[in-house]
N, C-alpha and C positions, 0 to 999 in steps of 0.2 A: 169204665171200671166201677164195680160196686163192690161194696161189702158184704160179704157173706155169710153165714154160719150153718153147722148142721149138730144136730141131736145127738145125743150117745149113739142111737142107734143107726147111724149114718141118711138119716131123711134130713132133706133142711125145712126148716121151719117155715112158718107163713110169712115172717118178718123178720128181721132180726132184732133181737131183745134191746131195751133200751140200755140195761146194764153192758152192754156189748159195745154200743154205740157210745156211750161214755167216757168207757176206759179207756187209760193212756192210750190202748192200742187204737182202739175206735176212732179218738179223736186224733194221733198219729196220722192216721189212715185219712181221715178226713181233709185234715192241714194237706197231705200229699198231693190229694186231687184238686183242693183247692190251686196251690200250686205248680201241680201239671195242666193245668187250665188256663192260666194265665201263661203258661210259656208257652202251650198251644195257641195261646193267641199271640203274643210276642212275636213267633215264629213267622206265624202267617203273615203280618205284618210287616214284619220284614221283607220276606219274599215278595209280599204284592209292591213292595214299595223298590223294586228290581226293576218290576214291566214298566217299559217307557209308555206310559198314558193308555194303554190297553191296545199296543201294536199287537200282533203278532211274533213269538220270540221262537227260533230254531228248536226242535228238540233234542237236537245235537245240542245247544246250547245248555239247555236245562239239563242233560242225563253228564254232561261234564260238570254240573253245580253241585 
């Protein structure tokens, strides 16, 4: 995910403004992904921490997880 912005005239910009990037909203936005990124990792960690030492696991077994 990134953050976006577009012009009045519905083009977006080459970047987006650093006033953009700032505000509550920006930095809202920002803390988000900060935090969907570390539960992307969480996650993953989790699960790897499932597989018995890098057997092989059913995929019956995983599409019922």
């Amino acid at each position: 995910m990134t953050l976006r912005c577009r012009k009045t005239g519905g083009r977006p910009p080459a970047s987006v403004p650093r006033a953009v990037r700032s505000s509550p909203v920006g930095e809202r936005f920002a803390a988000l992904l900060e935090h969907l990124d570390g539960h992307e990792k969480e996650c993953r960690a989790t699960v790897e921490s499932w597989m018995p030492n890098g057997l092989p696991v059913p995929a019956g077994l995983l599409a019922g997880v």
